[in-house]
N, C-alpha and C positions, 0 to 999 in steps of 0.2 A: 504493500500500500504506500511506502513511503516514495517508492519509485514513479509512481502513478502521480501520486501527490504535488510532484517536481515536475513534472510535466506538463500539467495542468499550470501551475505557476507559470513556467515558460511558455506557455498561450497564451497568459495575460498580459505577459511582457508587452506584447504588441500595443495594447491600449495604454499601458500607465508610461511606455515611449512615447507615444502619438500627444497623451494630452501631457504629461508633466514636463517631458521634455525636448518638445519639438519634433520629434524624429519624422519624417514622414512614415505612411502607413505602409507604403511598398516598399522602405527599404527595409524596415523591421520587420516584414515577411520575410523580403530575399534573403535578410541575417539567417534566420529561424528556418527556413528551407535548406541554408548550404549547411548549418550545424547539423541536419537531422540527415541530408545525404552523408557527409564526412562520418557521423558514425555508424551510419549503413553500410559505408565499406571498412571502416575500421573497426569494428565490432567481429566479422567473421578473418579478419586477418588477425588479430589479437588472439583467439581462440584458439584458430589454428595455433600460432609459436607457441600458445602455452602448451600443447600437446605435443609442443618436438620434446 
C-alpha cells in the first residue's frame, strides 16, 4: 500500500506544479511520462543483474 500511496502523490504532483508553482501542465506530464518510461526499462534490467 505504501507503494501505491506514492504514486498516487506523484499524480498530484501535476496540479500542486500547475497552480503553486507555475509549471505549465504539459510539461509536468512530459516530466511524469519520461520518469514512468525510464523505470519501465530500468526496472527489468535491474532485476535481471540482481540475478547474475
Amino acid at each position: 500500500m505504501g507503494g501505491m500511496g506514492f504514486y498516487c502523490l506523484i499524480g498530484l504532483a501535476n496540479y500542486s506544479a500547475s497552480i503553486g508553482f507555475g509549471i505549465a501542465t504539459v510539461a509536468v506530464g512530459g516530466i511524469l511520462t519520461f520518469t514512468r518510461i525510464f523505470d519501465a526499462v530500468t526496472d527489468p534490467l535491474l532485476a535481471f543483474y540482481s540475478l547474475l
